[in-house]
C-alpha positions in Angstrom: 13.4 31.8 6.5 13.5 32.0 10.2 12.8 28.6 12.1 13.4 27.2 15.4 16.0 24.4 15.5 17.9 22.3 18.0 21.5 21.7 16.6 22.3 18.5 18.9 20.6 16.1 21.2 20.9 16.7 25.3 19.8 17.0 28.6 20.5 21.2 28.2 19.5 21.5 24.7 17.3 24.5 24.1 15.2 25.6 20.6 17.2 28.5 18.7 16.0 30.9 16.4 18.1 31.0 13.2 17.5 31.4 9.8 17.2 28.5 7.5 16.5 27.3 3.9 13.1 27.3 2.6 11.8 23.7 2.2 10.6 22.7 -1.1 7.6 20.7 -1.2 7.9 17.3 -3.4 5.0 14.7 -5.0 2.1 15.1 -2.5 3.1 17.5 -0.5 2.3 21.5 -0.1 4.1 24.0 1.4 2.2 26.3 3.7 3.1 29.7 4.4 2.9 28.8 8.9 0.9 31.5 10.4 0.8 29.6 13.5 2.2 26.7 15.6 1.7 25.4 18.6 4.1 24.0 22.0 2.8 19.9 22.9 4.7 18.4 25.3 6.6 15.8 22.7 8.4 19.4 21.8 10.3 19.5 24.4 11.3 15.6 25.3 12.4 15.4 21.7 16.0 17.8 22.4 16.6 15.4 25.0 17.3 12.4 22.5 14.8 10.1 24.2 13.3 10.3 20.6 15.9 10.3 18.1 14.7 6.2 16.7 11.7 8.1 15.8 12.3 10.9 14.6 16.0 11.0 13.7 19.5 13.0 14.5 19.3 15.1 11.2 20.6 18.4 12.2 19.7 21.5 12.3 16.4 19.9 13.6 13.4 21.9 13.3 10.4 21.1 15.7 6.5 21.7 16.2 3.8 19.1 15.0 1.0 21.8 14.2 0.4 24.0 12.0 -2.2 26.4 10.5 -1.4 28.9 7.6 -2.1 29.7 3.5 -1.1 27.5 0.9 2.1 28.9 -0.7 3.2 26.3 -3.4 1.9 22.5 -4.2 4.2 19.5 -5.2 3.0 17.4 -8.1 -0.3 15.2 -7.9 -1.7 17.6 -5.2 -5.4 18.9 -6.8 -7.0 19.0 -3.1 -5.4 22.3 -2.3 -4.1 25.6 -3.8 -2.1 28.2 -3.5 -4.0 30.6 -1.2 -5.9 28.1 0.8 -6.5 28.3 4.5 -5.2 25.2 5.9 -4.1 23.6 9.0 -2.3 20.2 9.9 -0.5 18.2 12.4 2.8 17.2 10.4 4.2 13.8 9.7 7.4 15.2 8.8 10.2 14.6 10.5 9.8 16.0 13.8 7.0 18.0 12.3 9.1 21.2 11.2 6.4 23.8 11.6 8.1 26.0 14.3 9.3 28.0 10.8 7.8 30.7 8.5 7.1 27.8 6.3 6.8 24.1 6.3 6.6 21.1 3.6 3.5 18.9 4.7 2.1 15.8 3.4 -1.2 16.4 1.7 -3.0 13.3 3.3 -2.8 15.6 6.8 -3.8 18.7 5.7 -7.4 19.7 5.7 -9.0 23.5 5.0 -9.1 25.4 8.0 -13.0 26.2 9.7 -13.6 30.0 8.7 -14.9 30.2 12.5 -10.9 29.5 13.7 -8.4 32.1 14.1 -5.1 31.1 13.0 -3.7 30.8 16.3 -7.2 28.9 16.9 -6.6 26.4 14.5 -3.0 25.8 15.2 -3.9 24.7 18.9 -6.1 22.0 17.3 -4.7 19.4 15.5 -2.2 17.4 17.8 -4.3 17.7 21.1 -7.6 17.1 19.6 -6.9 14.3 17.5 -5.0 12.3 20.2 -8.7 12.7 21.6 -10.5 12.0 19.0 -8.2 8.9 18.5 -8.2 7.7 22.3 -11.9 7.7 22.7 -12.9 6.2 19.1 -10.5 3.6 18.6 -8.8 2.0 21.7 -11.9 3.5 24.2 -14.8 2.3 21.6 -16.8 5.1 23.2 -20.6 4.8 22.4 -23.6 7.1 23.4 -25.0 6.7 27.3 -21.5 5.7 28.1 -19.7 7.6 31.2 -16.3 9.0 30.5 -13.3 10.2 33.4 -11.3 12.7 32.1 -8.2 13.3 33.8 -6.8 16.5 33.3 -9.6 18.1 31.7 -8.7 21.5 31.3 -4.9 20.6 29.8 -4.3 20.6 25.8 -5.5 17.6 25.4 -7.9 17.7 28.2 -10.4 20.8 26.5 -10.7 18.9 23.3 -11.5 15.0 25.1 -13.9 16.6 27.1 -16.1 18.3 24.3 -15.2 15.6 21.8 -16.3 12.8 24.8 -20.0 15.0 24.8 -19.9 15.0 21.1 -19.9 11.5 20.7 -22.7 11.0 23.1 -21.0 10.2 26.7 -21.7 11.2 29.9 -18.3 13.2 30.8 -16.9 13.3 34.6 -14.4 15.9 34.4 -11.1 16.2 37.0 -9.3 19.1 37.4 -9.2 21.6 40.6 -11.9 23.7 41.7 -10.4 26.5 40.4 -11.0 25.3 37.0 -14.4 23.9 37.7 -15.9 26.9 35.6 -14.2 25.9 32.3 -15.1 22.2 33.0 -18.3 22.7 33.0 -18.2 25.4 30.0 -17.2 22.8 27.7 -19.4 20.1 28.7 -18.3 18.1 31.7 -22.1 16.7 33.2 -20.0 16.3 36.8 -16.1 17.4 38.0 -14.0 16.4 40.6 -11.2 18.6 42.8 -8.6 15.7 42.7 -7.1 17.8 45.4 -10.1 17.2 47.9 -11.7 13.8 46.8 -10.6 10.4 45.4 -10.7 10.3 41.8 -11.0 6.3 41.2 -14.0 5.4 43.0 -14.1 1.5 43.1 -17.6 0.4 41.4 -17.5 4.0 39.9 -18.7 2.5 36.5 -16.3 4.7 34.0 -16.3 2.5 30.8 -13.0 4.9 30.0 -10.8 6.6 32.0 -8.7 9.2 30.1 -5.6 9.7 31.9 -4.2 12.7 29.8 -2.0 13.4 32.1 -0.3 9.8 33.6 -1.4 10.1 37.3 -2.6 7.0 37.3 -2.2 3.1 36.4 -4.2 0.7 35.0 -4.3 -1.3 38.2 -5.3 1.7 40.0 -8.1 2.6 37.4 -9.6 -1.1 37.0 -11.9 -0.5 40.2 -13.6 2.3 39.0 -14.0 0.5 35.3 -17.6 -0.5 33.6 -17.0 -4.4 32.5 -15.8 -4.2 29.8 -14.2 -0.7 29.9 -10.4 0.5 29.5 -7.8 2.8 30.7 -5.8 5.5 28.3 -2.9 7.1 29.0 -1.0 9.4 27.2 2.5 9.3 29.4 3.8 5.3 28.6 3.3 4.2 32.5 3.8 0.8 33.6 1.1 -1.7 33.2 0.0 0.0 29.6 0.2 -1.9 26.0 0.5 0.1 22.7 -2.4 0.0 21.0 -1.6 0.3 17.0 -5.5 0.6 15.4 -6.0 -2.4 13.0 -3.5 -4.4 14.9 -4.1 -4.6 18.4 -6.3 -6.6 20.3 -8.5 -4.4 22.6 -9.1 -6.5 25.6 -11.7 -5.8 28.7 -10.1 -3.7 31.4 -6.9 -3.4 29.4 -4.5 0.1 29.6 -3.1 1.6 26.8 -0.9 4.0 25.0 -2.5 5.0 21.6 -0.2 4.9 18.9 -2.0 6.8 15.8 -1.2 8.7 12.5 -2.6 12.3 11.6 -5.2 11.9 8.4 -6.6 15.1 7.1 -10.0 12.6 7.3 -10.0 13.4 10.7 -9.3 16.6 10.9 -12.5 17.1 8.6 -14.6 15.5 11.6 -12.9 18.4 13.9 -13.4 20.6 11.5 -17.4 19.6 11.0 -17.5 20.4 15.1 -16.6 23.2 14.7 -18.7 24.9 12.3 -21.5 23.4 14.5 -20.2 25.7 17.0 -19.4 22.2 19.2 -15.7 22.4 19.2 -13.2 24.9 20.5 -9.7 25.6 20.9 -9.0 27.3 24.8 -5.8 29.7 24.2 -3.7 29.5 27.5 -1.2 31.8 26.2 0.4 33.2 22.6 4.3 33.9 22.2 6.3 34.7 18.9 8.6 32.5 17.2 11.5 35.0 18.7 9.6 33.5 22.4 9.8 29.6 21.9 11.8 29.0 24.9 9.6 31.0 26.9 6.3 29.3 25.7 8.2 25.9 26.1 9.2 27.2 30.0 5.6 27.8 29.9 4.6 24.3 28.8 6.9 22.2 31.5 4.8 23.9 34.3 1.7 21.7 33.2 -0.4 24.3 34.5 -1.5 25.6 31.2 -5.1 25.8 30.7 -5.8 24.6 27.2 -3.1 25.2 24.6 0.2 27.1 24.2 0.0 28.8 20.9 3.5 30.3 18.7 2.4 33.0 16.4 4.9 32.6 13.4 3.0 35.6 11.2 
């Protein structure tokens, strides 16, 4: 099968299209038959080796944590799914392996894919959108009536924290620049700011999160414009922040943090529900072919992509 695999760690190290054996799924696992993937950032920091504890140095290494195909075979114990399901996930495997015509998952993160998603829908979903989902539940406790900053709100993860931020019952303040205002506001920021022409963290602003999707900021810098209480999140590790590991960590008041979570095909199912409620959508910067991963990663390290970078694999 044809993947996309990094041979070595380093500061030059580029994705290569090669073929490769077919992966075999074992107890609890499927293999899915990848339609399509998607580019996150973590795609391209992993060839540099800043993430090798984590993930490993087992070459060649294939990369790309989302994933939304057909069912093609099931290991033993699986009875959830089937061969010719629809199905999409955000892998736990390895360095999640689905930049390839197919992929072993986990069952556990796997859930049936919303007949409302394209493919290439559904592939832009998982990662981005349960960091979100994640970030405002667990370390941001968000509750109805509460008012939520969004840094960064029309990025990957930005489109999916601001609609998921309004689906949980928040009032959403939106930053981005003007240019993007529209899009904002399509997906359900209340207000939004041009952080090119105004100050973003207001002191006594009253955010009881602010949602730093992007790393601009500090905790120090955010506490100002924090509700008693409230919390900065951050998903770039800047000084200041804790990890917060759910079930382990102690959330404290005005406290910053770098959310540390596992995929569940549970919460996928909540995404999932959204979306047949026609509340929850993927925004498509930008499709490329398996053959165009270095393009689509070029693509990413601009961080000017409006909502996700997609890799159509079939």
């Amino acid at each position: 099968m044809k993947a996309a695999v990094i041979e070595s760690f380093g500061p030059a190290v580029q994705l290569q299209v090669r073929d490769v054996p077919r992966p075999v799924p074992g107890p609890g696992q499927i293999l899915m038959e990848v339609h399509a993937s998607s580019v996150n950032p973590i795609d391209w920091k992993i060839p540099g080796g800043q993430m090798a504890a984590r993930y490993g140095s087992d070459f060649p290494m294939i990369l790309g944590f989302d994933a939304s195909g057909v069912v093609a075979e099931v290991g033993a114990g699986v009875t959830a799914f089937a061969p010719g399901d629809a199905v999409f996930a955000r892998s736990d495997v390895g360095a999640g392996r689905c930049y390839a015509e197919y992929a072993v998952l986990n069952a556990r993160t796997v859930a049936r894919k919303p007949a409302e998603l394209s493919h290439a829908e559904a592939a832009a979903m998982p990662l981005a959108a349960l960091t979100a989902l994640n970030g405002l539940r667990d370390p941001g406790q968000l509750k109805p009536g509460q008012r939520v900053l969004i840094i960064g709100a029309v990025g990957g993860v930005g489109t999916y924290a601001v609609q998921i931020a309004r689906n949980l019952g928040a009032r959403v303040t939106g930053v981005c620049s003007a240019a993007n205002f529209a899009l904002a506001r399509a997906l359900g920021a209340h207000e939004v700011l041009d952080y090119t022409r105004e100050p973003v963290l207001v002191p006594g602003a009253g955010f009881h999160i602010v949602y730093d999707t992007i790393g601009a900021h500090s905790p120090e810098a955010a506490r100002p414009a924090l509700a008693e209480g409230g919390c900065y999140l951050t998903l770039v590790p800047v000084p200041g922040i804790e990890f917060f590991m759910p079930g382990q960590t102690v959330r404290k008041p005005s406290g910053g943090y770098f959310l540390v979570w596992a995929p569940t095909g549970t919460d996928l199912e909540i995404l999932a529900g959204w979306v047949r409620e026609r509340r929850l959508k993927s925004v498509i910067d930008s499709e490329f072919s398996l053959d165009d991963i270095q393009a689509a990663q070029r693509r990413s390290q601009t961080l000017r992509a409006r909502g996700k970078i997609v890799i159509r694999v079939k």
